[in-house]
C-alpha positions, 0 to 999 in steps of 0.5 A: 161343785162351784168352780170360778177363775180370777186372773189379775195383775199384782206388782207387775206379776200375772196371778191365777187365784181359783176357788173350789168350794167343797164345803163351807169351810174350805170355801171361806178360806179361798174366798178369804185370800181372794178378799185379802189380795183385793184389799192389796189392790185397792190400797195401791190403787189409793196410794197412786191416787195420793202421789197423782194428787200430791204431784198436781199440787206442786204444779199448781204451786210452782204456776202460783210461783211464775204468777207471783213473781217478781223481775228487776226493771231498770230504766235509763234515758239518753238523748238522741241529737238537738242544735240547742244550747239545753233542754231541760225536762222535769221528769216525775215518774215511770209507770207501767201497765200490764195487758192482763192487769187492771191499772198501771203499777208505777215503779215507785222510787225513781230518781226524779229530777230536771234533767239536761238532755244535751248532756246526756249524749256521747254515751252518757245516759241517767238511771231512772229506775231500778226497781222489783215489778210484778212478772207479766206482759207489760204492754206500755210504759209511761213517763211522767213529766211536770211543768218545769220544762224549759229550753235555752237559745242564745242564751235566753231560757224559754219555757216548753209547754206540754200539750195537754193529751200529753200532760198525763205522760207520754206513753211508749209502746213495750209488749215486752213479756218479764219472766220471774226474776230476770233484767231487763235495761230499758234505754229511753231514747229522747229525740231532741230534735224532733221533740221541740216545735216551734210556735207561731208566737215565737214559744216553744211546744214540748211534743216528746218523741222517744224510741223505747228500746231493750238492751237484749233486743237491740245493739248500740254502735260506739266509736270516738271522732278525731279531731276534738272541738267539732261537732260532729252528727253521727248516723246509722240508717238501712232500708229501715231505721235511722238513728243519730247522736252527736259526740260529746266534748271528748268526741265520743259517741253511742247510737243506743237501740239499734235493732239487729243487722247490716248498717251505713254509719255516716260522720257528718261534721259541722260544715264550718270545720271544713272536714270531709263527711266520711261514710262507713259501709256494712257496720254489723250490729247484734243484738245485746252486742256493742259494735265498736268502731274505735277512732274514727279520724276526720280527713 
């Protein structure tokens, strides 16, 4: 007599299958229930193979999603201060470059023009770009000039040459990572300033210095100075940043791209006016936050 034991697992349930073999046909017909609850085990066996397969490929998809995406760029300039009557720069175009994509992706339709630097303080900014960018890290951004740069001193127009390293587009340091389908407001500070030299001929050289900032990375400072008709420098500076602007006709002003933490606001009026520099102490600045400073009157 032929006597075997198979244990197995079936639907959670532990099952005891024995065959006895008596004669040829009591054995065929154990043998065949056997055979019929492998034949079980193996179908569940493929249909979980099926659902292990079908779940790797929604997640492969959903990754060729993120790949695929898209986020919204804006991209606003403002100027920082300058003691000049107008600065005009003949902006072209803003490119982006990726740091795993060969090549720079420009964002397309921009709002290209010559612009007036002077007039974009107080709060005032332009709008250059608002556009739909592949997702990815975006490790630079270029702006673009032409050749129609100029700078206006005592009434007299001067032509800014551009140093020719820069005649391609100044590039700006990001390291900025666009997730599918966010914003982000970029704010391009132009430092007048410190952006225009003086020549030894007597012209004037264009090297742009520009902090790039992100909205949600840094904070502003607002507030409005009192009396009107004096200009007025306005600083936020600790231990390591310093960032100015002069109010605009209305006395208003805004410091853009001020990183997170505790700052010394300095309100430094023209040294005609005859008013006192006031000096306000441990201004708190948050990130994505505008810390407003309200009226601010000059003693």
């Amino acid at each position: 007599m032929f006597y075997m034991e198979v244990n197995f697992k079936l639907s959670g349930a532990l099952s005891s299958v024995k065959i006895i073999i008596f004669d040829s046909l009591r054995g065929y017909l154990y043998i065949e229930q056997l055979t019929n609850k492998i034949k079980i085990m193996k179908n569940l066996i493929k249909i979980s193979l099926v659902f292990i397969a079908l779940f790797a490929f929604i997640s492969c998809s959903d990754d060729e999603s993120n790949d695929d995406g898209t986020s919204r760029i804006k991209v606003s300039l403002t100027d920082a201060p300058g003691d000049y009557e107008h600065v005009y720069v003949d902006v072209q175009d803003v490119v982006v470059k990726y740091s795993d994509i060969e090549g720079e992706v420009s964002l397309g339709n921009i709002n290209a023009g010559i612009y007036d630097l002077l007039e974009l303080t107080g709060g005032i900014s332009v709008l250059l770009a608002d556009e739909e960018v592949p997702s990815g890290n975006i490790s630079q951004m270029r702006l673009v000039l032409g050749s129609e740069n100029s700078i206006v001193i005592e009434g007299e127009t001067y032509p800014l040459q551009t140093p020719s390293a820069q005649q391609s587009g100044l590039k700006l340091t990001i390291n900025q990572t666009l997730e599918n389908g966010i914003l982000y407001e970029f704010v391009l500070d132009f430092d007048v300033e410190e952006s225009i030299v003086v020549q030894g001929n007597g012209g004037y050289l264009l090297k742009p210095v520009i902090r790039a900032s992100t909205l949600a990375e840094s904070g502003s400072i607002s507030g409005t100075v009192l009396p009107l008709g004096i200009q007025v420098l306005v600083t936020a500076s600790n231990e390591v940043n310093t960032i100015s602007a002069y109010t605009n006709a209305e006395g208003n002003f805004v410091l853009h791209g001020v990183p997170e933490g505790t700052y010394t606001v300095t309100i430094e009026p023209e040294l005609a006016s005859g008013f006192e520099i006031m000096i306000l102490e441990d201004v708190e600045v948050v990130n994505g936050q505008i810390t407003a400073l309200g009226s601010i009157t000059l003693l």
